[in-house]
C-alpha positions as CSV (number, residue, x, y, z in Angstrom):
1,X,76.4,100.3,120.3
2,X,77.3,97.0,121.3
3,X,81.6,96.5,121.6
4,X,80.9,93.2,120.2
5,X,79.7,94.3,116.6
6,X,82.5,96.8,116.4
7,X,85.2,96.5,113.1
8,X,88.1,96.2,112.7
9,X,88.5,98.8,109.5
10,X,91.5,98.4,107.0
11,X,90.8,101.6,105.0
12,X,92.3,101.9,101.5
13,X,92.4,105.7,99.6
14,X,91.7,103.7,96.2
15,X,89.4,102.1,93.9
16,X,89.3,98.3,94.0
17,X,90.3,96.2,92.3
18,X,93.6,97.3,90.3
19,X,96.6,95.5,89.9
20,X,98.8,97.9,92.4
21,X,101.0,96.0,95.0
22,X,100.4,97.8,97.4
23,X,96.4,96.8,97.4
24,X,97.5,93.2,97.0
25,X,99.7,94.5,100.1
26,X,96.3,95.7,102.0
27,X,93.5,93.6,101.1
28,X,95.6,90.4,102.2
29,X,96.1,91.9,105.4
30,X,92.6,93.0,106.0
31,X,92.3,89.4,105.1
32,X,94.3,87.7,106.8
33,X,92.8,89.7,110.5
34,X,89.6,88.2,109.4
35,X,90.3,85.0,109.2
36,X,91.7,85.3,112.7
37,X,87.7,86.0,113.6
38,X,88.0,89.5,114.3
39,X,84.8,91.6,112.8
40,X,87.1,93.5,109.6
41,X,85.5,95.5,107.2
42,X,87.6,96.3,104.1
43,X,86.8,100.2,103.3
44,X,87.7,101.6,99.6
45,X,86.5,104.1,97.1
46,X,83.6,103.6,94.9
47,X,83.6,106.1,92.5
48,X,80.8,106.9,90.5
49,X,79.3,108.7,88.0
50,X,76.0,111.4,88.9
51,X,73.7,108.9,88.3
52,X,74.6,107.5,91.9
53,X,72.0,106.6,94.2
54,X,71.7,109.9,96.6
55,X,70.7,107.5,99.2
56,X,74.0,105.5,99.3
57,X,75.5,109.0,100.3
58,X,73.1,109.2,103.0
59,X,74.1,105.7,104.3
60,X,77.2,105.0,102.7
61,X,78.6,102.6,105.6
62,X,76.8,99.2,104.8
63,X,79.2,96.4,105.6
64,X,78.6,93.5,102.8
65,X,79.5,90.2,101.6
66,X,82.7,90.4,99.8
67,X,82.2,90.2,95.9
68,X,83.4,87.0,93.8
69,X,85.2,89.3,91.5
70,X,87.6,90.7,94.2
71,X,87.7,87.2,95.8
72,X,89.3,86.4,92.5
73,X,91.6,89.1,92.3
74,X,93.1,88.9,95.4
75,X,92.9,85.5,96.9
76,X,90.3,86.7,99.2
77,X,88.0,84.7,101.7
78,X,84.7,84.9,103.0
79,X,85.2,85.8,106.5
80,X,85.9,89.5,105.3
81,X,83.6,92.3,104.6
82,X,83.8,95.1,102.5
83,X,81.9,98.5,102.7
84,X,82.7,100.5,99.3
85,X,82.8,104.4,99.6
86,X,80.6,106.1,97.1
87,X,82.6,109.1,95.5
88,X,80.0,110.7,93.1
89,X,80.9,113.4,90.6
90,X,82.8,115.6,90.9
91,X,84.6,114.2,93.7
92,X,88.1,113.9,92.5
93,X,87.5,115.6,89.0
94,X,88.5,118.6,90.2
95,X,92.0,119.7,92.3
96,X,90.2,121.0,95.3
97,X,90.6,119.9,98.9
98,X,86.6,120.0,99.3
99,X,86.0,117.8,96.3
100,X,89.0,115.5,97.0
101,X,88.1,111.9,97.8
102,X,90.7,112.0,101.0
103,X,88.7,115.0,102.5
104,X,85.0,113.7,101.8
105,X,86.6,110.0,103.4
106,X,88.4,111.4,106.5
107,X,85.9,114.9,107.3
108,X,82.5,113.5,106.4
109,X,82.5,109.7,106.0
110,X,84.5,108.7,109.1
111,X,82.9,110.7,111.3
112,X,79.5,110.7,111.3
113,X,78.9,107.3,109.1
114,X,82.0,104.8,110.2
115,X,82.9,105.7,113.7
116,X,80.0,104.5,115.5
117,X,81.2,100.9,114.1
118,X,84.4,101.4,114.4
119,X,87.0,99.8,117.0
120,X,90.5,99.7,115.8
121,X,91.9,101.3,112.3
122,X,94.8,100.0,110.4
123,X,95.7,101.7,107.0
124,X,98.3,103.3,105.0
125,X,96.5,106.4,104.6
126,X,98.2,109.1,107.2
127,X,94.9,111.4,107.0
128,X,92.8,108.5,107.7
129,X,95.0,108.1,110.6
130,X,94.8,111.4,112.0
131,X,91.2,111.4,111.9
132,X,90.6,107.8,113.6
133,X,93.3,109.8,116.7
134,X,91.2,112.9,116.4
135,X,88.1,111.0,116.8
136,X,89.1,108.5,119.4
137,X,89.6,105.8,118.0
138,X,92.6,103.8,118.4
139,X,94.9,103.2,114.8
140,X,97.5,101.1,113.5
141,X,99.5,102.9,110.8
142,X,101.2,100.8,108.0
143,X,104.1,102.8,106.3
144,X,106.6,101.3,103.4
145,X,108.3,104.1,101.7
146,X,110.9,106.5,102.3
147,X,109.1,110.4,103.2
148,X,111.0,113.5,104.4
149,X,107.7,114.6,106.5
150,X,107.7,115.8,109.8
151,X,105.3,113.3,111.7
152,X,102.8,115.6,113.9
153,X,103.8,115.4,117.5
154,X,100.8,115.3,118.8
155,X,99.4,112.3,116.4
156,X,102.5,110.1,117.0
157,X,102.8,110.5,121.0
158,X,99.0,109.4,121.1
159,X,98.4,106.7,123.7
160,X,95.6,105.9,120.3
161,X,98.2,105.1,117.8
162,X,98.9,101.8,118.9
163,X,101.5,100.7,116.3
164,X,103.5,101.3,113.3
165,X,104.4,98.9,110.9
166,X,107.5,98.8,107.6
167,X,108.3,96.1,105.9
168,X,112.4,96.8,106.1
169,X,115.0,98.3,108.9
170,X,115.8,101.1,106.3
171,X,111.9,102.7,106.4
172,X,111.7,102.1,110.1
173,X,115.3,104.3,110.5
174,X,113.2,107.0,108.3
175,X,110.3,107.4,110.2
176,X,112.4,107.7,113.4
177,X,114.3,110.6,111.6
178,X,110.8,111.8,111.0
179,X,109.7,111.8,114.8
180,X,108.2,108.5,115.1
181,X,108.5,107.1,118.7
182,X,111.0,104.1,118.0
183,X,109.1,102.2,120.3
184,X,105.9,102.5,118.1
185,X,107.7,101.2,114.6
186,X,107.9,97.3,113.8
187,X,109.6,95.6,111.5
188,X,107.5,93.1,109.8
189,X,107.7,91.1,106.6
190,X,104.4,90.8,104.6
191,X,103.1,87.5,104.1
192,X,101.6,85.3,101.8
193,X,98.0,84.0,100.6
194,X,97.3,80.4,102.0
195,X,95.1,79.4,99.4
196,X,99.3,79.9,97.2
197,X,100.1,76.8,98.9
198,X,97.4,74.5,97.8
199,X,98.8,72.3,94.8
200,X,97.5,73.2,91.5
201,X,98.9,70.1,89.4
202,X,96.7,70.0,86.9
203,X,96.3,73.7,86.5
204,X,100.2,74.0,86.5
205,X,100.9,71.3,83.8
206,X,97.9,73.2,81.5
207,X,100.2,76.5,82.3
208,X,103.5,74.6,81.0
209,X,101.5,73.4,77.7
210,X,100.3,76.6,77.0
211,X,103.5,78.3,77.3
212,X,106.8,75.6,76.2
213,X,106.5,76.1,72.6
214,X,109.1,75.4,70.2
215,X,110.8,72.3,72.2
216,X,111.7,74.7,74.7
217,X,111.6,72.3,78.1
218,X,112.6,75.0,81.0
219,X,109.9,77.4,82.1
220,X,111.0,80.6,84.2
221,X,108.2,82.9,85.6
222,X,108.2,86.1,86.7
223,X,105.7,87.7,88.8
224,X,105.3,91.5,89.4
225,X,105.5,95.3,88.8
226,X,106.7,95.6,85.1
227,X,109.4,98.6,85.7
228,X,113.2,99.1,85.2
229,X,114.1,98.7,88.8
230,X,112.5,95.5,89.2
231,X,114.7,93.8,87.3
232,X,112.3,93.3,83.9
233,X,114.8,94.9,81.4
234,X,117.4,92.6,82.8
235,X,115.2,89.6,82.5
236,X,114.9,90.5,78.8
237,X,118.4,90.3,78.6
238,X,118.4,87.0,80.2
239,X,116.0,85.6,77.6
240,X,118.3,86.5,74.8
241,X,121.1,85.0,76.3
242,X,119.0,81.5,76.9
243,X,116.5,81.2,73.4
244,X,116.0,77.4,74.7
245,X,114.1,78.7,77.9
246,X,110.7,80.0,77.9
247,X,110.6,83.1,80.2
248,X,106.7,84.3,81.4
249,X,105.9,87.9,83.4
250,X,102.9,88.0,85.1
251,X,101.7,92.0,86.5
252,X,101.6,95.5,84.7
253,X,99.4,97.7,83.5
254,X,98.2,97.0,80.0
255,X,100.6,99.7,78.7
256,X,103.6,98.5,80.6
257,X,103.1,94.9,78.7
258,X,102.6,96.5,75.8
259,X,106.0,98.9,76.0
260,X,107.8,95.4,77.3
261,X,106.6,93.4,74.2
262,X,107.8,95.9,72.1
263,X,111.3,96.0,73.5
264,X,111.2,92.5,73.5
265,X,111.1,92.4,69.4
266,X,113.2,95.7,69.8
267,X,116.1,93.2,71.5
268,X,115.3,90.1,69.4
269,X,114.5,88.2,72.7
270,X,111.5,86.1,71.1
271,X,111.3,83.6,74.1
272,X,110.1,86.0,76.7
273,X,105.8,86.8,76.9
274,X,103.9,89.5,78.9
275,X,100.7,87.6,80.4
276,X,99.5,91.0,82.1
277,X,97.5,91.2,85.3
278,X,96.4,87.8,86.4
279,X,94.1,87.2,89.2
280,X,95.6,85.4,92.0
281,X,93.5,82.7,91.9
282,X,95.0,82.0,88.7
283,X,98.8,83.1,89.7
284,X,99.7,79.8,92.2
285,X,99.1,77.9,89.8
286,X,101.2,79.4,87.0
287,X,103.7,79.6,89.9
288,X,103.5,75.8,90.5
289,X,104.0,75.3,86.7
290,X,107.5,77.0,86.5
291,X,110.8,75.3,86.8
292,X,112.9,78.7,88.3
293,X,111.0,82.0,89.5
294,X,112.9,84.6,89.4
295,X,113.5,87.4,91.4
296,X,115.7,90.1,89.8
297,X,115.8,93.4,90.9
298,X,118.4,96.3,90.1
299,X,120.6,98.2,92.6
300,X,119.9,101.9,93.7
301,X,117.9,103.4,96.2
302,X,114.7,100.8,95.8
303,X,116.5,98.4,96.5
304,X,117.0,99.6,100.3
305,X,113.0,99.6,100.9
306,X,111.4,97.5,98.3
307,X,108.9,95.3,99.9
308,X,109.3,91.9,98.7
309,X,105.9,90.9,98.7
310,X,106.1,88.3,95.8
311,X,108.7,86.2,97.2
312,X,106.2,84.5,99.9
313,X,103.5,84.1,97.2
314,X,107.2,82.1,95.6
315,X,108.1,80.3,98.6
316,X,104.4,79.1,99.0
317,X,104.9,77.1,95.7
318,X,108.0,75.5,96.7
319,X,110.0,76.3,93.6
320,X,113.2,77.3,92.8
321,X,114.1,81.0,93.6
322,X,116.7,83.2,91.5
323,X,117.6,86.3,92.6
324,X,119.5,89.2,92.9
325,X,121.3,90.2,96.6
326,X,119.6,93.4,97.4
327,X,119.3,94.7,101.1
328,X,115.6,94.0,101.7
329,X,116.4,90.0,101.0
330,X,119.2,89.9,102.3
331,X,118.3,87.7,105.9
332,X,117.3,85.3,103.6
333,X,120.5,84.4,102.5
334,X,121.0,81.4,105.2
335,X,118.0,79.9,104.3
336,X,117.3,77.2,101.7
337,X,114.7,79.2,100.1
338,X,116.0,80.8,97.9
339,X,118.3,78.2,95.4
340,X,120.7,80.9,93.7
341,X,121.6,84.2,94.4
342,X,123.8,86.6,92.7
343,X,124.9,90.1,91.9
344,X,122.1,92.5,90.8
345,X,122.7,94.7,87.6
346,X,124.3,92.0,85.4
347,X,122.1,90.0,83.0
348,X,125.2,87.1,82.5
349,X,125.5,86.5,85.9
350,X,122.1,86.0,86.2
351,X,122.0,83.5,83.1
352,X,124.8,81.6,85.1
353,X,122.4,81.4,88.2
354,X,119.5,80.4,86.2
355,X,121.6,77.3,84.3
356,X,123.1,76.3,87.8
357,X,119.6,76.2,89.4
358,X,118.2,73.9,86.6
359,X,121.3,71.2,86.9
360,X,121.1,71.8,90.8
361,X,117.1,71.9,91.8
362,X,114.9,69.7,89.3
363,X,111.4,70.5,89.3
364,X,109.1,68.3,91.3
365,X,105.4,68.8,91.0
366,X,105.2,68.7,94.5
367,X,107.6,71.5,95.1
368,X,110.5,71.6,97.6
369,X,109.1,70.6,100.7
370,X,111.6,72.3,102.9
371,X,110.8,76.1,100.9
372,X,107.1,75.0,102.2
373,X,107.7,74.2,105.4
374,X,109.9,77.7,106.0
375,X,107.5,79.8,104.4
376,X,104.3,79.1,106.7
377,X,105.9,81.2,109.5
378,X,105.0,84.3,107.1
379,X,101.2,83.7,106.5
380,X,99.0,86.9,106.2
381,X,97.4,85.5,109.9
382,X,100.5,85.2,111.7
383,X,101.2,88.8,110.4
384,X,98.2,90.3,112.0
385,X,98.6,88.0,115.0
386,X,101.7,89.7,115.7
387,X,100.2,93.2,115.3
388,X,97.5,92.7,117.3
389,X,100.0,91.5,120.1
390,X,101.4,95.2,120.3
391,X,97.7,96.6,120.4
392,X,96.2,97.3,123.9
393,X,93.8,94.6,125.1
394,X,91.2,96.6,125.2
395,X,91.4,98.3,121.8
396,X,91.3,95.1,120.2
397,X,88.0,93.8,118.6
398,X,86.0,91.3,119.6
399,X,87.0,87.7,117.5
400,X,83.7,85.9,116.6
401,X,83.5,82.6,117.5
């Protein structure tokens, strides 16, 4: 096959879309390589029921036009393609190795149906990994969680695994422990969505209509998982303390809202709403809209590795940042990104931040043009600029023109 009509394949062991971070994580990288020109297919799960089309299993690699739907959901662009894995029943209904989605993806799939496309891989799923190396095929491996397994030896010390890459010093310190060559982990922030930096005025000032009621005049957003370590019990806290401010969370799973409305009655904090999921294309603007986003998060071992992924999506709008001191933000301290910081794990001190930040950084429907400026170092394109730097000239891809 020609070299120039090889992919670049981001392969993700999921369904698509869902409202995980970590495929907002994946799907803005793939992104973000394709935009750069290089050929990238985005590879997921497509599961099914047995009414699937037998010949999709015959030629389940078909590279397509990305849909509008995960456009939408993702802030995605046209340059990427996506090739969805068919998983018919009973893959994955049963606990079996040979009907597991992993095995049919990285035994029978890769292979014989995606490696003669194939030029470079980049995912977080090990197995996927191993079976690029074992095929020949060089592989950059994305890893942002603590693990205590081993790495195989013969895997890592593979001229074909180009490249590691974590998000914080602490996961990269791990996967040395684990037998990861140091030289082959990088530290790399993730980035944000470009389209997060177009201003939304008009979509922002219908956010602040439809959510200051009751003569409440501040607006503070939050945007993200909905669990304890995040911060979101604290937030409700927050809102109790300040019943003239209108608080917002954007994420969770519809019964994460659902528990956090309930123990928002349950604490009498009647300024504070649950908007769910909302699709990115949506979420800048509702960014744009707020006066202070906030960024709490508690203390404790997540707090070491959590990947802030959210806070470039918040610089990009250029408003004011709240939050908590926690290791993984802690270089941006010296920055004027962020407008207040203070201790994690203490809903007053947090209320003191907030009320600072409103007499200190006014809103401007514009945004802060100096939160703007800083942030466009950390676009998705520069990220996989940078990777692509530590992968072998001729492992790369071809970029279109």
């Amino acid at each position: 096959m020609n070299n120039h009509k090889k992919y670049y394949i981001f392969y993700i062991n999921s369904q698509l879309p869902n409202p995980e971070a970590h495929l907002v994580q994946s799907t803005n990288a793939a992104n973000g390589a394709a935009n750069l020109g290089y050929p990238t297919v985005l590879v997921y799960l497509q599961k099914k029921t047995s009414t699937a089309n037998p010949l999709s299993l015959i030629n389940p690699f078909r590279p397509r036009q990305i849909s509008s739907e995960l456009v939408n959901y993702y802030n995605l662009q046209d340059n990427l393609k996506v090739a969805p894995l068919p998983m018919p029943w009973p893959i994955d209904h049963f606990s079996s190795k040979f009907t597991s989605s992993n095995t049919i993806a990285t035994k029978y799939y890769f292979p014989f149906h995606i490696l003669p496309h194939t030029k470079l891989v980049h995912s977080r799923n090990w197995n996927f990994i191993k079976a690029a190396i074992k095929n020949g095929v060089p592989a950059v491996y994305e890893h942002h969680h603590h693990e205590n397994k081993l790495f195989e030896p013969e895997i890592v010390n593979s001229p074909l695994l180009q490249m590691t890459v974590t998000v914080v010093d602490t996961i990269r310190e791990t996967m040395i422990k684990n037998g990861m060559p140091p030289e082959k982990v990088i530290t790399l922030h993730n980035g944000y969505n470009r389209l997060f930096l177009e201003r939304q005025p008009e979509k922002a000032a219908a956010w602040r209509n439809k959510l200051l009621v009751n003569d409440r005049n501040h607006l503070v957003v939050y945007a993200g998982a909905l669990q304890q370590f995040k911060g979101v019990d604290l937030l409700i806290d927050v809102a109790k303390e300040m019943p003239n401010v209108q608080f917002a969370c954007a994420g969770g799973k519809p019964k994460e809202v659902e528990y956090y409305q309930q123990l928002a009655r349950d604490k009498e904090a009647n300024n504070i709403k649950f908007l769910g999921y909302i699709l990115h294309n949506e979420l800048a603007s509702l960014l744009q809209a707020a006066d202070v986003l906030a960024h709490p998060h508690c203390s404790g071992k997540a707090a070491t590795f959590t990947s802030p992924l959210k806070l470039f999506d918040y610089f990009a709008s250029g408003t004011p940042i709240v939050a908590t001191k926690i290791p993984s933000l802690i270089e941006f301290q010296n920055t004027p990104a962020i407008a207040g910081w203070c201790e994690p794990d203490d809903h007053i001190k947090f209320t003191a931040c907030l009320q600072q930040v409103f007499a200190t950084h006014p809103r401007k429907i514009d945004g802060y043009s100096e939160t703007i400026k800083f942030v466009q170092q950390f676009s998705w394109e520069n990220r996989a600029a940078k990777i692509m730097s530590y992968v072998h000239e001729s492992m790369r891809p071809y970029i279109q023109q």
